[in-house]
N, C-alpha and C positions, 0 to 999 in steps of 0.2 A: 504494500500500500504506500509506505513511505516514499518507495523506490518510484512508485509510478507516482506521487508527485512530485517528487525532482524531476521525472524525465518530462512532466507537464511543462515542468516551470523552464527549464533547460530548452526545452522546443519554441516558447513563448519569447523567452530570451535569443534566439536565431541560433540556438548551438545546435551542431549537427554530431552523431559520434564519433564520427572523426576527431573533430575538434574535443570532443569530450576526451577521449583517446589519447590525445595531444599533453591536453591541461592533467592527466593522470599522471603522465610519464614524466612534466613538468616536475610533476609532485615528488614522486619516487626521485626523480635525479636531487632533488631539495631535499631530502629525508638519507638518502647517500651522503652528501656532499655534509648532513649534520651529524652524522655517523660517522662520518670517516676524521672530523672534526672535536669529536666527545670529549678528547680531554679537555678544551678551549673553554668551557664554559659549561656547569652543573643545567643551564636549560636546556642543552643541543640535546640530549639521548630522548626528554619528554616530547620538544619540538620534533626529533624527528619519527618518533613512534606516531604521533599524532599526524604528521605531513604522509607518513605511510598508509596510515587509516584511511586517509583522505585520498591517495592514491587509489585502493582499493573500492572506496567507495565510488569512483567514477568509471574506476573496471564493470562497475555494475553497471551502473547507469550507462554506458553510451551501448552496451547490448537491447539495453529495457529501452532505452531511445529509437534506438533501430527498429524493436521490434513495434512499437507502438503507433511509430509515424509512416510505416513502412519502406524507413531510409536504408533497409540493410542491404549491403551489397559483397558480391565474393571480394573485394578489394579492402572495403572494412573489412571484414573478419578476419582476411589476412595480414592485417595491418595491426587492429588488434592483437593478436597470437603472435606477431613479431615482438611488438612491442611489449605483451608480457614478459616473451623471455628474455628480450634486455635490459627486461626491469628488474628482474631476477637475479640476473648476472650484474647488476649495476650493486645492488644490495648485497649481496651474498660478498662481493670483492672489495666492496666498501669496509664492510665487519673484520674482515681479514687482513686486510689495509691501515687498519685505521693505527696510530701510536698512540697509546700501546693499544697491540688487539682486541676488539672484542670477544674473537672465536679464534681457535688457532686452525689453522693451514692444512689439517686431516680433517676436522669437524665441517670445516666451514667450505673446504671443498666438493664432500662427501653431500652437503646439504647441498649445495649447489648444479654438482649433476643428478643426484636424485631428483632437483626439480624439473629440469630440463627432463631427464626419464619420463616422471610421469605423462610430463606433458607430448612426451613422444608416442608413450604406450597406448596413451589413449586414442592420439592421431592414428597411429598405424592399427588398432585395432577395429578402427570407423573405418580404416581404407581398406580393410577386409571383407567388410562387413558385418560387423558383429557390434553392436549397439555397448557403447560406453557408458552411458549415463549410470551416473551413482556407485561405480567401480569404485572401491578406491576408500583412503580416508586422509590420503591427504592432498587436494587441490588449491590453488593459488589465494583464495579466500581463506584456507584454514591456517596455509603459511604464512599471508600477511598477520592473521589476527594473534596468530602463538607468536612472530617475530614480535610484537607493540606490546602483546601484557607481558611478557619475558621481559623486553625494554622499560615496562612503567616498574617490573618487581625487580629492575637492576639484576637479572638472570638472564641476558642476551646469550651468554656461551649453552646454557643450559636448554636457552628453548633452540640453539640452532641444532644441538646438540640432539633434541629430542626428534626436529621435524626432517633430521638426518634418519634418523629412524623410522620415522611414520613415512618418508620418501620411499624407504625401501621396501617397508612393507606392502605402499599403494603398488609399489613395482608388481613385487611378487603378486599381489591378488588379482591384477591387468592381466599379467602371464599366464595365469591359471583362467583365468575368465576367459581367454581365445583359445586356450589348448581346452577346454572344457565346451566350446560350442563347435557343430559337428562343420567338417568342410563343404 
């Protein structure tokens, strides 16, 4: 409900998901750039758990935009799904980057292709045929929100730590979900 009225108010406003897409990614590079910055000032890790929130919240919106105005196109969704996973890779190398670290250089790797995985597993298992929806327990929505309470409970290594783990599990249950539907 909430969702479709931003996408109300956001289409009223001339925004298209594109541009919604845009001002996401916007966010995410601003929520890196205060992560990679954390020891500079005790507000950067709240700012940028909060700028990531915000990130994620317009990953919703410019899909519910799309679908509501009838603006979706194969060029959006590819655009979107790129730019998630460089929002990924923007985050994930931010934490690992950052002086001193947030997450070290096994955890934070490990989190980082597991998100790309999932995101792969699911692609190639819709290009097989085999219906993705709801596979899975950890998707880009569940990674943003465990990265931001991790970050507001000052346990960033912990939750990268954890959705290294739920990364690989989504993996393994993908993998089982297409070896389990017949050819």
């Amino acid at each position: 409900m909430a969702l479709g009225l931003a996408a109300s108010s956001a289409y009223k406003l001339g925004l298209t998901p594109n541009t919604v897409s845009g001002l996401g990614f916007g966010l995410t590079v601003l929520s890196a750039l205060l992560y990679y910055s954390w020891y500079s000032s005790r507000w950067f890790l709240p700012l940028a758990a909060i700028s990531l929130l915000l990130s994620g919240f317009c990953d919703a919106l410019d899909g519910t935009l799309a679908k509501m105005y009838g603006q979706a196109t194969a060029f959006g969704a590819f655009l979107d799904s790129t730019l998630d996973r460089l929002s990924d890779a923007i985050i994930f190398c931010s934490l690992i980057l950052a002086n001193p670290p947030l997450v070290d250089l096994f955890w934070g790797l490990t989190a980082l292709v597991g998100a790309f995985l999932v995101s792969y597993t699911r692609t190639r298992g819709e290009a097989v045929g085999v219906p993705m929806a709801a596979v899975g327990i950890a998707e880009r929505a569940e990674r943003i929100l465990i990265t931001a309470i991790a970050t507001f409970l000052g346990f960033v290594w912990a939750g990268i730590v954890f959705l290294a783990i739920l990364s690989i599990i989504t993996i393994i249950q993908r993998i089982a979900h297409v070896y389990q539907k017949p050819s």
